[in-house]
C-alpha positions in Angstrom: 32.4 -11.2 -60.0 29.8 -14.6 -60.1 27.2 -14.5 -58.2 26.4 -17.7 -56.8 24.0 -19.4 -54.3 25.5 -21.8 -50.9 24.3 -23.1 -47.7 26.3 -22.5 -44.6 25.6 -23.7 -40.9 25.9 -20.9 -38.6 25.5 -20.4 -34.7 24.5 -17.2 -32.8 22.7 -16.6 -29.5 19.9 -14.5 -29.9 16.7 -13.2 -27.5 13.6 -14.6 -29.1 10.5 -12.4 -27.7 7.9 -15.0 -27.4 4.6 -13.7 -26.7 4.5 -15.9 -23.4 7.9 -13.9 -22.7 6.4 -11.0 -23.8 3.2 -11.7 -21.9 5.6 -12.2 -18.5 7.5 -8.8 -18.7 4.1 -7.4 -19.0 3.1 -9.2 -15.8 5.6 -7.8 -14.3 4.0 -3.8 -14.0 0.3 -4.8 -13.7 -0.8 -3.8 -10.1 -2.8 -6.4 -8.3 -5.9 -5.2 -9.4 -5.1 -5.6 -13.2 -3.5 -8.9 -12.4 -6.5 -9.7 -10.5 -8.3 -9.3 -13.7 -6.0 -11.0 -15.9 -5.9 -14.4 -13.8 -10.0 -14.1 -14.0 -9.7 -13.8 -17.6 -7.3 -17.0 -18.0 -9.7 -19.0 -15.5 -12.3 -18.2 -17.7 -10.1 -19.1 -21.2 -8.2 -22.4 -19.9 -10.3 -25.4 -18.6 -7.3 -26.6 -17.0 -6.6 -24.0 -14.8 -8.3 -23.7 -11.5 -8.2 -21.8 -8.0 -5.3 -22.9 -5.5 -8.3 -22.4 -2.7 -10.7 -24.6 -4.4 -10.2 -28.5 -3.2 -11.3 -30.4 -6.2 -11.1 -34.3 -7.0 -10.6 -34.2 -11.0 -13.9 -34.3 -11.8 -16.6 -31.9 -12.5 -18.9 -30.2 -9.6 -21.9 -31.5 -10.1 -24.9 -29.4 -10.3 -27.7 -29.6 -7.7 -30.5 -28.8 -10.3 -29.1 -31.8 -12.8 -30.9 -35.5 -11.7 -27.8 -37.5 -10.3 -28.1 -41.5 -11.2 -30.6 -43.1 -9.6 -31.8 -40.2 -7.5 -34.5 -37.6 -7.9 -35.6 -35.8 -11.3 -35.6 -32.3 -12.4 -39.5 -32.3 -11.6 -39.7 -34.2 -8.8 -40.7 -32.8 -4.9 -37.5 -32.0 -3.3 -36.3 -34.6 -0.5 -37.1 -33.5 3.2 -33.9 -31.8 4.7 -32.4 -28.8 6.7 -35.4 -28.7 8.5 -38.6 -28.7 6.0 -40.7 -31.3 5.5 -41.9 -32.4 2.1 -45.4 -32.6 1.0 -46.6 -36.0 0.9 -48.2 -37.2 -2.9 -52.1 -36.3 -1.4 -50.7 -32.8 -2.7 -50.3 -29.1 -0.5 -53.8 -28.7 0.1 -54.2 -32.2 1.9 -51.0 -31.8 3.6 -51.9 -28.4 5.2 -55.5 -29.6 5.9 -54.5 -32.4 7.5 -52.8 -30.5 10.7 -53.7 -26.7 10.2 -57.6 -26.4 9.9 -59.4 -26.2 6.6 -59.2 -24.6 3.6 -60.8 -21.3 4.4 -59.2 -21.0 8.1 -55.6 -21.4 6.3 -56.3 -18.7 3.8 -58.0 -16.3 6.4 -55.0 -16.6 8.0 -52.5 -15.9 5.5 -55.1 -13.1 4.0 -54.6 -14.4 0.6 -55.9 -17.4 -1.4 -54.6 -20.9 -1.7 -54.5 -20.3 -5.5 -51.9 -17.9 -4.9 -49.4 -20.1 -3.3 -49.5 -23.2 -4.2 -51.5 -23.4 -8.1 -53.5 -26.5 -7.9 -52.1 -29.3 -10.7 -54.5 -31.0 -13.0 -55.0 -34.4 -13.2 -54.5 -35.0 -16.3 -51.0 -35.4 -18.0 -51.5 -33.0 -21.0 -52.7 -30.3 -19.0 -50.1 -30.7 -16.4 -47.7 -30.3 -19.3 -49.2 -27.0 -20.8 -49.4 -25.8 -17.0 -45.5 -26.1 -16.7 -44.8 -25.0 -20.3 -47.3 -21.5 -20.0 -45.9 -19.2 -17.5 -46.7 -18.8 -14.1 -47.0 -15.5 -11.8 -45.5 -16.7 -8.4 -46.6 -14.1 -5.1 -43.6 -14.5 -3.1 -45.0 -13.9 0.5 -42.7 -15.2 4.0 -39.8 -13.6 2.4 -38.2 -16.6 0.3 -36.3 -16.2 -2.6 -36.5 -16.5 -6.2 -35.4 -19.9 -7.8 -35.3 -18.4 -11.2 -31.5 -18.9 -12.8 -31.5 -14.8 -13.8 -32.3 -13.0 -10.4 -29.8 -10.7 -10.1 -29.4 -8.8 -6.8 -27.6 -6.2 -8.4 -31.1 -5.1 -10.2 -32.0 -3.9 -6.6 -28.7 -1.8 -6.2 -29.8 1.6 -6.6 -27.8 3.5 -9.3 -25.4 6.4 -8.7 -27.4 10.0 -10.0 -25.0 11.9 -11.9 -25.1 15.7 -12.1 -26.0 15.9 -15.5 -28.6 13.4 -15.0 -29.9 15.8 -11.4 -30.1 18.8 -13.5 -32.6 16.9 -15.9 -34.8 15.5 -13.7 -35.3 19.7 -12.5 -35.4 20.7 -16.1 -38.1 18.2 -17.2 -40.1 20.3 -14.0 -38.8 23.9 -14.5 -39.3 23.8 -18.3 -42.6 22.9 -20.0 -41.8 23.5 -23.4 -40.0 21.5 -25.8 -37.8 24.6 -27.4 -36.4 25.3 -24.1 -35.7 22.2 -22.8 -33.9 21.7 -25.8 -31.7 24.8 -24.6 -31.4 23.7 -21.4 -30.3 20.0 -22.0 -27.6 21.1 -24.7 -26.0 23.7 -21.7 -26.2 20.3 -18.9 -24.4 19.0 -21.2 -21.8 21.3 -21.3 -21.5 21.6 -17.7 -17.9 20.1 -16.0 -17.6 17.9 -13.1 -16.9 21.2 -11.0 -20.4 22.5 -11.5 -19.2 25.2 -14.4 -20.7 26.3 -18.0 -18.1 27.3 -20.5 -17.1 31.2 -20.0 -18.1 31.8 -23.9 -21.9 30.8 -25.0 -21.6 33.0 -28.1 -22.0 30.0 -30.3 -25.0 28.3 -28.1 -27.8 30.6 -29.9 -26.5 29.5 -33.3 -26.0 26.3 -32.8 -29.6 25.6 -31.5 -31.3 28.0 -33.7 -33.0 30.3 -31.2 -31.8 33.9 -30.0 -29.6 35.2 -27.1 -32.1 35.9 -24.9 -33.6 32.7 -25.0 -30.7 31.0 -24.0 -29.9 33.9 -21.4 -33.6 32.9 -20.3 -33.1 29.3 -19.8 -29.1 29.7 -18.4 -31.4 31.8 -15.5 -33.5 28.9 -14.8 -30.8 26.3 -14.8 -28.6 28.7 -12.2 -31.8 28.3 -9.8 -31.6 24.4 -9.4 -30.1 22.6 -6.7 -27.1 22.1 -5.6 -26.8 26.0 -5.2 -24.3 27.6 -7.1 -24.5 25.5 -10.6 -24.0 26.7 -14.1 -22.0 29.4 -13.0 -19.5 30.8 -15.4 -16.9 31.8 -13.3 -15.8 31.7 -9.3 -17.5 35.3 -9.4 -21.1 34.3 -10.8 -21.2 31.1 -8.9 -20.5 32.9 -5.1 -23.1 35.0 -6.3 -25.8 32.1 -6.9 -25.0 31.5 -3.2 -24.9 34.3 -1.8 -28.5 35.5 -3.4 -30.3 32.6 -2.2 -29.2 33.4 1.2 -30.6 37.3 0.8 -26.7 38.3 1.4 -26.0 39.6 -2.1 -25.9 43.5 -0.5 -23.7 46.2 -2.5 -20.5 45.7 0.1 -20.6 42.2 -0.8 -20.9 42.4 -4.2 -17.9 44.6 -4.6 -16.4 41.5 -2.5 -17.3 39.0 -5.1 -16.5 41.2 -8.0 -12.8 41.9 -6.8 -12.0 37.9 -5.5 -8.3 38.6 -6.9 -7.6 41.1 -4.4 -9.2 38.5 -1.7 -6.3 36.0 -2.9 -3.4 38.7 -2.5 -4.9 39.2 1.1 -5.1 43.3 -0.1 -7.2 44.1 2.8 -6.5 47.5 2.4 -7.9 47.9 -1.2 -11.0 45.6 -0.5 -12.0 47.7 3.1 -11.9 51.1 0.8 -13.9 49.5 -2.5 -16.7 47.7 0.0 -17.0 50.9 1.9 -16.8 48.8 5.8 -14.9 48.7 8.6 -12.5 45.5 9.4 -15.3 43.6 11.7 -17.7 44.0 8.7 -14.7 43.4 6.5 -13.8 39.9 8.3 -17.3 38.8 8.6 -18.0 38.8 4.6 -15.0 37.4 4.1 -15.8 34.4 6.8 -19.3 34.4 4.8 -17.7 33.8 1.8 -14.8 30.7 2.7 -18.4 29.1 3.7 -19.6 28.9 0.6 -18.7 26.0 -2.0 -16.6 27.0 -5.0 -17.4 23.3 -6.8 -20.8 22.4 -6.0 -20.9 19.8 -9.2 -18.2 17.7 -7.0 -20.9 16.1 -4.7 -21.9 14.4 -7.8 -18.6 13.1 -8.8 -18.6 9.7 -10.3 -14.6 9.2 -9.7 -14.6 6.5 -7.8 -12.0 6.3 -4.7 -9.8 3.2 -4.6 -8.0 2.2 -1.4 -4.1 1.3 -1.7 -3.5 -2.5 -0.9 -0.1 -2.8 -0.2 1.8 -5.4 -2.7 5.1 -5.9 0.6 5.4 -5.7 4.3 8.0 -4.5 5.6 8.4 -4.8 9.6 11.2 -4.1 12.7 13.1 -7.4 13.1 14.0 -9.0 16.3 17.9 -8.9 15.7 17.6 -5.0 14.9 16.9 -5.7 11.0 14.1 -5.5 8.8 11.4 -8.5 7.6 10.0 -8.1 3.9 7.3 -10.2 2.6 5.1 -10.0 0.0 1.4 -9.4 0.8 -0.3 -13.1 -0.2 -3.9 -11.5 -0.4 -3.0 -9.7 -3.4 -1.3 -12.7 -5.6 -3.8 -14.6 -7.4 -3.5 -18.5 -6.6 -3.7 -21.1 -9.5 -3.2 -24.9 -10.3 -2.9 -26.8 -13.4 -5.4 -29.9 -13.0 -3.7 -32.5 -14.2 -5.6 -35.3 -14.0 -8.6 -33.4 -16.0 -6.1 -32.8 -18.6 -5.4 -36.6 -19.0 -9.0 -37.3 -19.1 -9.6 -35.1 -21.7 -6.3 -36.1 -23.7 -7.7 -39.9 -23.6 -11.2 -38.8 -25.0 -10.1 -36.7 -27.4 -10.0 -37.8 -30.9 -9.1 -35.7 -33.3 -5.9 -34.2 -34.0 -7.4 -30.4 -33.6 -8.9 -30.9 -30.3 -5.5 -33.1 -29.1 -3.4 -29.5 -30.2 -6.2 -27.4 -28.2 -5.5 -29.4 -25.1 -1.7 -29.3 -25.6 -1.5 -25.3 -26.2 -4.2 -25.3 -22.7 -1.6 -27.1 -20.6 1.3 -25.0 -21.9 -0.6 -21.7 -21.1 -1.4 -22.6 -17.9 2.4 -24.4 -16.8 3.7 -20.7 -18.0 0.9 -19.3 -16.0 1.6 -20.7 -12.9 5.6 -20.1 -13.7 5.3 -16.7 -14.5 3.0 -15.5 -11.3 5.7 -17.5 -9.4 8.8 -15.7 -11.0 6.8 -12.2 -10.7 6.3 -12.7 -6.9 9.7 -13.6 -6.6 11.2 -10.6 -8.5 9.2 -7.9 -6.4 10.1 -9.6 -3.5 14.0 -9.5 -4.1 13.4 -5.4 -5.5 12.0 -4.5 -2.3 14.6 -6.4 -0.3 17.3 -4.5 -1.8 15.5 -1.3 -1.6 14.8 -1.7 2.4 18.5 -2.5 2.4 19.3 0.6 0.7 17.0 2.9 2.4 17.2 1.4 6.3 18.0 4.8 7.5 14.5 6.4 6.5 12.3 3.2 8.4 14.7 3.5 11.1 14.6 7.7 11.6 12.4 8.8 8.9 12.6 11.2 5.7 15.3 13.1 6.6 17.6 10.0 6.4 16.4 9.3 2.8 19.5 8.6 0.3 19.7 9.0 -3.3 18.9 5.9 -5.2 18.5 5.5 -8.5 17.4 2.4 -10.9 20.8 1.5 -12.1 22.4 1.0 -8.5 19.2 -1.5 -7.7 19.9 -3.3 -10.5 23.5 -3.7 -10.2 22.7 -5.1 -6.6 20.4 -7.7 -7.9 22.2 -8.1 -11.2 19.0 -7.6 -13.5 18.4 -5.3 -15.9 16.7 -1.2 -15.2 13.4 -1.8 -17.1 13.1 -5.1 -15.3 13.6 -2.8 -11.9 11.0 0.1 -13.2 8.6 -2.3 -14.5 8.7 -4.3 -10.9 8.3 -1.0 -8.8 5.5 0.8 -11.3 2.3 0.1 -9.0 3.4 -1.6 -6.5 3.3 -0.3 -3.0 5.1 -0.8 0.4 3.3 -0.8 4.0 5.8 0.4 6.4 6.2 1.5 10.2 5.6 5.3 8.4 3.3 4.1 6.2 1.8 3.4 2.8 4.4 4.7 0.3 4.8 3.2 -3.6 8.2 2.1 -4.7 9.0 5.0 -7.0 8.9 6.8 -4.1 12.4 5.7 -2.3 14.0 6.6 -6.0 15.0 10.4 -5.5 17.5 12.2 -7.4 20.8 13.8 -5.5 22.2 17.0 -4.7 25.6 17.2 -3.9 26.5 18.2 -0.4 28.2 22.1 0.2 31.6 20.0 1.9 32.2 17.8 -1.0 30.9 14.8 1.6 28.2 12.3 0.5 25.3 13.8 -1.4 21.4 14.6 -0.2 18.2 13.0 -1.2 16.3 15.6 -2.9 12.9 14.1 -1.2 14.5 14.6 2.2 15.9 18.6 1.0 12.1 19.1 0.8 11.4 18.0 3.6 14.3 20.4 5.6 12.9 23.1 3.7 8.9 22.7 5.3 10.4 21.7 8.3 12.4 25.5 7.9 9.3 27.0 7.0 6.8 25.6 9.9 9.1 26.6 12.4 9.5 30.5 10.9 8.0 33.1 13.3 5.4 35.9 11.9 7.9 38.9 12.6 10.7 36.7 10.9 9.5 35.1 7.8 12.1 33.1 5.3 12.6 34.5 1.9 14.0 32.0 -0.7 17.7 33.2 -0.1 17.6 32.8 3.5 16.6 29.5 3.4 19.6 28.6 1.0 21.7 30.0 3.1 20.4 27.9 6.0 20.7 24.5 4.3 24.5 25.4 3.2 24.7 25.2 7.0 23.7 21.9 7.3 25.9 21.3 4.3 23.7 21.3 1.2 24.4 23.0 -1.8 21.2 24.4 -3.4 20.6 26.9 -5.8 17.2 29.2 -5.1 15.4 28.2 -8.1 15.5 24.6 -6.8 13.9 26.2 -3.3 11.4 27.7 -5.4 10.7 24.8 -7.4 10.1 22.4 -4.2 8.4 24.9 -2.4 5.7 25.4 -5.6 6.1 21.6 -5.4 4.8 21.6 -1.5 2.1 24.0 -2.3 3.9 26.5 0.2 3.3 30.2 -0.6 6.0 33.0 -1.3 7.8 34.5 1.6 5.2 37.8 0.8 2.0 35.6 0.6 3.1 33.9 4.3 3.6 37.0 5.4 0.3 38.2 5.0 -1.9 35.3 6.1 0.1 35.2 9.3 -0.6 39.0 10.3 -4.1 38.2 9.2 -3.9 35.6 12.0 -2.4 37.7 14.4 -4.5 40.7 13.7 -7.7 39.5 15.9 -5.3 38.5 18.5 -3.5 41.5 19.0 -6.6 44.0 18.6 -8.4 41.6 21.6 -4.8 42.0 23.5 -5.2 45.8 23.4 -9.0 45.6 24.4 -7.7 43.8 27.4 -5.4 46.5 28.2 -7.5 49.3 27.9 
């Protein structure tokens, strides 16, 4: 067989990823804050791009410390305006002299010096020179404000004191000598966000080159700083921290502490016999202990909390319906500047800087296009998705359907990762409230009468609704409460109850049953006083 070598025409569709197409899909699941960020970026990259908000006439602002043609200078006096009057050329001193007394009566009534204020200017026009070239100490005095070009006001912010940083400034006081602030600053720095040292410290001796007791020494002294409770290695060692400083660490409560796992099991019993007290004395300690704080490192937490801003609206209608519209605050607003783009394509000369303007007015046409075609997209996903879930804004949870990516996208004939990527971060302001998108995409269970299936989110919500409205003397066990949603005609298996009621954070049946004859035990022993 030859082998032989031919050109042939052929014709094929094919999807090209582009980075700007690239660039637009990952549009698509930035929240606003990140897309926020991105326009600032490309504002910043592309002269040709402005602000929607910003009225502009083509041409560059002008800057008020730059000499405009044939006005003022960079050092003349500034002109008289917004309510000041400039210094005539005799100079400050003859100006203030010339209405406000003399010399001396002006500077005993500011209580500082002329000098101060306004330096005196030589004559001569070298020495004026090396005045403004050497630098000068200003007093600022009637509060004004700096006109230097770096005064930050941020500088004045105070800074946020972390706990690692809160536990040095006490061990730089607590600690004199260099070895054991050593030991102390390497255990800070093993101290979690919670307030806790590692369980094991084994290694901490070795590692630092000094013995056990040391480090047992200096883990003492960091224990006693404030916040109370701090370095503790366990829930145990840190409630007793507390608990000592408040001259409360007695033998009854140190069984307590010592046996917290009994505490969570509510074995009252067990815990009245080890602590060696009666119930009263029994209830107080354990009051005494939910007072104390389990995390005392949290009040230093640096995790800043962000506030939801809702990406669509969606409100009641007039005829019945529902209005959704997209939340304008939170989509950046750009222009292409045309006109600066064909004043710079006339001035530009060489070929390079020609291509640079080109690939500039492409970006930002794409720019503008893409934000456009994102805001359009979300809007027509959450249209569909009000349309699919009406029944939960109009009655709530328990009206909550299954809905899944593929029956969205079938409605608005676009792809599922188009659908995930428009709903990841995005969030929905309702008459119920702030929920994300995600959130009206449940999974189904099928219904006990082979009818229409069950939103899983709205099962969970039957089953706390079951569970609040249990009596003390009749609480639900797991089987019960499938039986009592194959009533209402759901068919659930009692691992899935399980698995959403660990998912509430709702106790077992046993663990409920305890807490509520906790409750009910003060109650009933001051009904019987009454009686008696």
């Amino acid at each position: 067989m030859a082998l032989s070598q031919k050109l042939e025409f052929r014709q094929s569709q094919a999807l090209v990823m582009t980075p700007q197409l690239m660039q637009a899909i990952k549009l698509l699941q930035l929240s606003n804050l990140d897309l926020a960020a991105f326009v600032e970026d490309e504002l910043e990259r592309n002269p040709l791009l402005e602000r929607a908000d910003v009225e502009t006439d083509g041409t560059p602002e002008r800057n008020s410390d730059v000499a405009s043609d044939g006005g003022e200078s960079a050092g003349d006096e500034p002109a008289s305006g917004d309510g000041f009057e400039a210094a005539p050329d005799g100079g400050q001193e003859e100006w203030l002299s010339g209405d406000l007394g003399s010399r001396a009566e002006i500077e005993g009534s500011l209580d500082t010096r002329l000098d101060n204020v306004f330096p005196e200017e030589p004559a001569d026009t070298a020495a004026r020179a090396a005045q403004d070239a050497a630098p000068t100490a200003y007093t600022e005095w009637g509060g004004g404000a700096s006109n230097d070009d770096d005064y930050n006001l941020e500088a004045f912010v105070a800074a946020e004191t972390s706990l690692a940083d809160h536990l040095a400034e006490q061990l730089s006081v607590a600690l004199p000598q260099p070895s054991l602030r050593l030991i102390g600053r390497y255990l800070i720095d093993l101290v979690d966000e919670a307030g806790y040292l590692p369980a094991d410290l084994g290694n901490a001796a070795e590692r630092l080159g000094a013995t056990p007791q040391q480090v047992e020494a200096v883990l003492g002294v960091l224990q006693g700083f404030d916040p109370s409770g701090i370095c503790a290695r366990n829930l145990s060692e840190c409630l007793a921290i507390q608990l000592r400083e408040r001259d409360r660490f007695d033998p009854a409560m140190q069984a307590l502490v010592d046996n917290l796992d009994l505490l969570a099991r509510r074995d009252i019993a067990a815990l009245r016999k080890l602590c060696g007290v009666d119930d009263d004395d029994l209830s107080d300690m354990i009051a005494e202990i939910r007072r104390l704080n389990p995390k005392p490192g949290l009040q230093f937490a640096n995790a800043k909390v962000q506030t939801v801003v809702p990406d669509v609206y969606v409100r009641p209608g007039a005829d019945g319906g529902w209005l959704v519209e997209l939340n304008s605050d939170t989509l950046p607003k750009v222009l292409v500047n045309q006109t600066y783009y064909t004043q710079l394509a006339k001035s530009a000369r060489k070929d390079g800087d020609k291509s640079y303007f080109s690939d500039c007015l492409q970006n930002a046409t794409w720019l503008v296009r893409a934000l456009d075609q994102r805001a359009r997209t979300i809007l027509k996903v959450a249209t569909e998705i009000v349309r699919q879930q009406d029944g939960f804004f109009a009655h709530g949870v328990a009206h909550l359907r299954p809905l899944n990516l593929k029956a969205v996208a079938d409605a608005i004939q676009m792809h599922e990762s188009t659908v995930s990527r428009v709903t990841a971060n995005k969030y929905v302001a309702t008459n119920r409230g702030v929920f994300e998108l995600k959130y009206f995409f449940t999974a189904s269970i099928a219904a006990a009468d082979g009818g229409e299936a069950h939103s899983a989110e709205a099962v969970r919500h039957q089953i706390k609704q079951l569970i609040d409205a249990e009596q003390p003397d009749n609480i639900l066990s797991d089987d019960t409460i499938v039986e009592r949603l194959r009533e209402t005609g759901i068919d659930i298996a009692r691992r899935t109850v399980a698995k959403y009621r660990e998912a509430l954070r709702i106790p077992s049946s046993v663990q409920r049953r305890r807490d509520k004859q906790d409750l009910l035990g003060p109650a009933r022993a001051a009904g019987r006083q009454g009686l008696r």
